[in-house]
C-alpha positions in Angstrom: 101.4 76.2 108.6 98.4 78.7 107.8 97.0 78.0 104.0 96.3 81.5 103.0 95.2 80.6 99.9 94.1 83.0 97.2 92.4 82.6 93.9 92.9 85.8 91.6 90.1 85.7 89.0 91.5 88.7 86.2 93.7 89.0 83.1 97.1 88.3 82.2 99.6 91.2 81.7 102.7 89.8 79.3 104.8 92.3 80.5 104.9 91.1 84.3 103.5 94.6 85.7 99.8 94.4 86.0 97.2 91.5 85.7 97.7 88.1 87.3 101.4 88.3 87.1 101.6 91.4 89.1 99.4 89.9 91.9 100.9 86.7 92.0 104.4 88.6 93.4 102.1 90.5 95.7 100.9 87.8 97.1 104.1 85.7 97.2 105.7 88.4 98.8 102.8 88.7 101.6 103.8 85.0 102.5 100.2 83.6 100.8 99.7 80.8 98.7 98.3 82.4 94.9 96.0 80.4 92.6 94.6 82.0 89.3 92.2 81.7 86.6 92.7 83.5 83.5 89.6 85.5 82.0 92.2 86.9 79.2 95.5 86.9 77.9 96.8 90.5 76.5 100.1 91.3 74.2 101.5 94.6 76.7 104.3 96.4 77.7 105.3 99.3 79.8 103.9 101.4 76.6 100.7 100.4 76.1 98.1 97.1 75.5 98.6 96.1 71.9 96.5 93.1 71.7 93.8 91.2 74.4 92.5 87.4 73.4 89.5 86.7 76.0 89.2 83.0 77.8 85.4 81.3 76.4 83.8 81.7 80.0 83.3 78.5 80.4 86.7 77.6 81.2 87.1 80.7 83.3 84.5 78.7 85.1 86.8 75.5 84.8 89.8 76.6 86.5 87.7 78.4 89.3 86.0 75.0 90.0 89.5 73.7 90.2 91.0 75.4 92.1 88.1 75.4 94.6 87.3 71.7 94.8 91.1 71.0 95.4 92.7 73.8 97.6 89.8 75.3 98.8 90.5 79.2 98.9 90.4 82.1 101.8 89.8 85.3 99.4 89.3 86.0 95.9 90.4 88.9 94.6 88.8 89.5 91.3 90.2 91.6 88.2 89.4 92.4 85.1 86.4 89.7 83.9 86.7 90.7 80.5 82.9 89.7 78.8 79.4 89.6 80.5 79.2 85.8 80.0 82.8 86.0 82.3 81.3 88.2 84.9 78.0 86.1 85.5 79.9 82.9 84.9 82.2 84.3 88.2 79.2 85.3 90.2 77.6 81.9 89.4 80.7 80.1 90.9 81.1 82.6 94.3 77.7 81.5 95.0 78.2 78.0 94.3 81.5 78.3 96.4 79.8 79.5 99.3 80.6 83.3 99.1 83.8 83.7 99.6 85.5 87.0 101.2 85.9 89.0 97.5 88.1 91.7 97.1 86.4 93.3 93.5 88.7 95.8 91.1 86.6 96.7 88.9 89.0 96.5 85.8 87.1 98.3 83.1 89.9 100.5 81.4 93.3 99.8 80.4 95.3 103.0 81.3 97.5 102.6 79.3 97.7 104.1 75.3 94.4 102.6 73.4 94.9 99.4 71.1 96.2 100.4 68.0 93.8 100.3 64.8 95.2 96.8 63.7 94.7 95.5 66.8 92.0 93.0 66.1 89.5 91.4 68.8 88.1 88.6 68.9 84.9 86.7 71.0 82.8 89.3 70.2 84.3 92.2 72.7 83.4 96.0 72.1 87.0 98.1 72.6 86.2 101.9 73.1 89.2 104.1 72.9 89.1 106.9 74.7 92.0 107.4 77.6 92.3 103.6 77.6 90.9 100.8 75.8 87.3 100.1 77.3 88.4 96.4 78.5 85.1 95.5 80.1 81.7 95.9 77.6 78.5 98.6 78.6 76.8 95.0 79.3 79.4 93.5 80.9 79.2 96.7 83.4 75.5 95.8 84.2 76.0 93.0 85.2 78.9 93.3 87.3 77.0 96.0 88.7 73.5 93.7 89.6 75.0 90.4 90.0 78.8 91.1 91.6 78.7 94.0 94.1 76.2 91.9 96.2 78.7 89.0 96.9 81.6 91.9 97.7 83.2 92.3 101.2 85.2 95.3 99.3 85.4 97.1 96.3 87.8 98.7 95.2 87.5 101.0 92.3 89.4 104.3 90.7 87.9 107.4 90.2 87.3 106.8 86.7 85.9 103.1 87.7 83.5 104.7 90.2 81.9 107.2 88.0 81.2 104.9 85.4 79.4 102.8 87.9 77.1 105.8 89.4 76.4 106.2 85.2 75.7 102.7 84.5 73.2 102.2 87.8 71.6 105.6 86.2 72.8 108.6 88.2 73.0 111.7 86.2 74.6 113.9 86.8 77.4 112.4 88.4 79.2 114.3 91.1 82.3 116.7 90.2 85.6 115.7 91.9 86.9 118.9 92.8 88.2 117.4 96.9 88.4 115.0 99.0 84.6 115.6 99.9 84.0 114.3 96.5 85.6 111.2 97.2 83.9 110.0 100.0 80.3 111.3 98.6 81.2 109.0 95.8 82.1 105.8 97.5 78.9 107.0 100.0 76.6 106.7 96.8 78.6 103.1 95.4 78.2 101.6 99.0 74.5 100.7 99.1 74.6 98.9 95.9 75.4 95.9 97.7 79.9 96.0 98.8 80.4 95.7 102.7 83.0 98.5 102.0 83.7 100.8 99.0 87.5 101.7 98.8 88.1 105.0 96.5 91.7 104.7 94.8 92.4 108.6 94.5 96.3 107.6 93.3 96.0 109.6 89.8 94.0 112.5 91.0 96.6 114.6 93.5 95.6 117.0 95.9 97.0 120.1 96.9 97.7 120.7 101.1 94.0 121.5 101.6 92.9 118.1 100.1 91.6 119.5 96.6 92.3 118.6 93.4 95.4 119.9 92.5 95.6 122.7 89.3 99.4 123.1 89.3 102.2 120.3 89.1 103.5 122.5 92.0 100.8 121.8 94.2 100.9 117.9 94.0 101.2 117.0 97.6 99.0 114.2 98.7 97.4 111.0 97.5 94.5 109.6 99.0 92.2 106.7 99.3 89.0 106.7 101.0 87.2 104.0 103.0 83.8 103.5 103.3 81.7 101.4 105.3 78.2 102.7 105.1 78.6 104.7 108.3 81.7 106.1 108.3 84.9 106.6 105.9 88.6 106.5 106.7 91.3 108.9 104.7 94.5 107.0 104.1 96.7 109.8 103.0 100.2 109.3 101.8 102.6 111.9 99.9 102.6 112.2 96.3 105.6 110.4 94.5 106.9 111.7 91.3 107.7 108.8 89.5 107.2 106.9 86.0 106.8 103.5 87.5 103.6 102.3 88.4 102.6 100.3 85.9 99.8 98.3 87.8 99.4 102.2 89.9 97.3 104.9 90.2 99.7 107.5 89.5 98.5 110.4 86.8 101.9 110.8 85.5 102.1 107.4 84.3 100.0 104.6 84.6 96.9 104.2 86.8 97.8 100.7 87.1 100.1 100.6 90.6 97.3 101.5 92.9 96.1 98.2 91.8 98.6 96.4 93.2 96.8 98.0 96.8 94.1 95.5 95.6 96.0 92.2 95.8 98.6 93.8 99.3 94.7 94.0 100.5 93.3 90.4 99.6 96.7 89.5 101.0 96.5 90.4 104.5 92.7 89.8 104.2 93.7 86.2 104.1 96.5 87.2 107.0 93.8 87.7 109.2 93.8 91.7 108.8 90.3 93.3 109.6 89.6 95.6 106.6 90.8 99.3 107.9 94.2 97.3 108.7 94.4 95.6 105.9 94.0 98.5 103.6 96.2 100.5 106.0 99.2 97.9 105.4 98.5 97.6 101.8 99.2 101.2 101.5 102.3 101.2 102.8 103.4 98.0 100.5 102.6 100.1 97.6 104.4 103.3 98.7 107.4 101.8 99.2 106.7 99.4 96.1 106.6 102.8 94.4 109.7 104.7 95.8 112.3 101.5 95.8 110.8 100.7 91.9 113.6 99.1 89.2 113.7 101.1 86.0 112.3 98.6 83.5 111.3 99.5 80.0 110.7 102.4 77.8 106.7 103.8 79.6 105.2 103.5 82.9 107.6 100.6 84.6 106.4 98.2 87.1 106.6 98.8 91.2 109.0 96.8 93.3 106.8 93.7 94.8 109.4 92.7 96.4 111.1 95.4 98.3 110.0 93.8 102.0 111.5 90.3 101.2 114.2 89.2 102.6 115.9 85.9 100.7 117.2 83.5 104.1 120.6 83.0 104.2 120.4 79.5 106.1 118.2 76.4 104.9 114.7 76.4 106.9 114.7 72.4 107.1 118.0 69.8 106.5 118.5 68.9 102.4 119.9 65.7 101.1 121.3 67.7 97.8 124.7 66.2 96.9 126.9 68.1 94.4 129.5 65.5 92.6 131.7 65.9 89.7 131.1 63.9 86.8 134.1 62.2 85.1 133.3 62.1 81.1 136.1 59.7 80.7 135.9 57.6 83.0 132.3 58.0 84.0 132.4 58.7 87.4 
């Protein structure tokens, strides 16, 4: 039986549609074998991120060591880190694991609703609300910048995520995203700072039929994601889908959350064996029909369907020694 084991290094989601949670279903329902280590635990729902308390680094280092040195691991798919001591405490530990394949989604947003003003914080975090909380400090950035991207096989950020990169590493002015041009100059400009490939998550910026950015809800038509390896980028183009849940997304009517769950369909068939234009290409299509076969669940931006491929087996896989007997209370048995 292959392993395919996969540690998920990112933050927990309460609600069950983003975070560790979210990929833990993905993975499950790719048939791989999910291990985690929590770099924060946040109070969220469909509506919004109402509270986040972050994991001392230290023991974000703890559980990745444990993991590790027991199961050993295939990919790591990495999330959101949370504090700068969390992101160089993770590069630390891919180097001391010997470099793992690393699928990086750099989480430094929440797209959901801001934390409210009560919402209090706590190791020291900086929270900038602006169309999401800032989960992920200016220094934290830097670092994941310098210290992460290096030990990347493929990153995998939003638009959003990319642009504050090209900031961060000094680029100003940024460039425009007015079409699909834009895209791939961007992840063309993130790809030499160290990734094998640069993915660019286009789900919450529609295009219209000649692949620019859309101006009318009318000319919504396509959503795409482009590919980079250095020397050559791949469009992977699917139809835009009107719907309110994608909670862990990309989807500018709702949440910019379910193109995430690409990420972990991706560090999935990574560990399947996939090479990385296949493994994006499949992790595509998961999310798609994640998206279109979605439950309704809660009042905001609901969660995908992880498990819309799975298929629960009618017939035991291997012979079980389960007997069911009645119990007499009386006479006791």
């Amino acid at each position: 039986m292959e392993k395919l084991r996969i540690l998920v290094i990112a933050g927990s989601d309460s609600s069950g549609g983003a975070g560790l949670e979210a990929d833990q279903k993905v993975i499950a329902a790719h048939q791989c074998y999910a291990m985690t280590a929590t770099t924060a635990l946040t109070a969220q729902n469909t509506q919004g991120v109402h509270d986040i308390h972050y994991v001392p680094s230290a023991f974000v280092s703890r559980q990745i060591d444990a993991c590790i040195d027991d199961i050993g691991v295939d990919v790591v798919k990495l999330g959101m880190l949370a504090s700068a001591e969390t992101v160089d405490a993770v590069a630390q530990a891919l180097e001391k694991h010997g470099r793992p394949t690393c699928v990086l989604d750099p989480v430094f947003h929440s797209i959901l609703p801001p934390l409210p003003p009560f919402a209090h914080l706590t190791h020291g975090q900086v929270m900038v609300a602006t169309t999401g909380a800032q989960l992920l400090p200016n220094p934290a950035v830097t670092n994941l910048r310098r210290q992460l991207l290096s030990l990347t096989t493929i990153l995998t950020p939003n638009i959003s995520e990319a642009i504050l990169l090209l900031r961060n590493a000094g680029m100003d002015p940024v460039p425009e995203i007015t079409s699909v041009k834009d895209l791939v100059r961007v992840a063309a400009l993130l790809q030499p700072m160290g990734p094998t490939y640069v993915l660019i998550k286009g789900g919450h910026v529609p295009l219209d039929d000649d692949l620019n950015v859309s101006r009318q809800p009318t000319d919504r038509k396509y959503v795409v994601n482009v590919l980079h390896t250095g020397s050559e980028a791949t469009l992977f183009i699917t139809k835009f889908s009107l719907s309110k849940n994608t909670h862990g997304t990309g989807c500018s009517l709702a949440s910019n959350q379910a193109i995430k769950r690409i990420v972990a369909a991706i560090a999935s068939n990574l560990a399947r064996g996939h090479d990385i234009p296949g493994a994006v290409e499949n992790a595509c299509r998961y999310v798609e029909a994640g998206i279109m076969m979605s439950p309704d669940l809660g009042r905001g931006s609901g969660p995908i369907n992880h498990f819309h491929s799975v298929v629960v087996a009618r017939e035991r896989p291997c012979e079980s020694s389960l007997r069911v007997q009645a119990w007499d209370l009386d006479g006791h048995g």
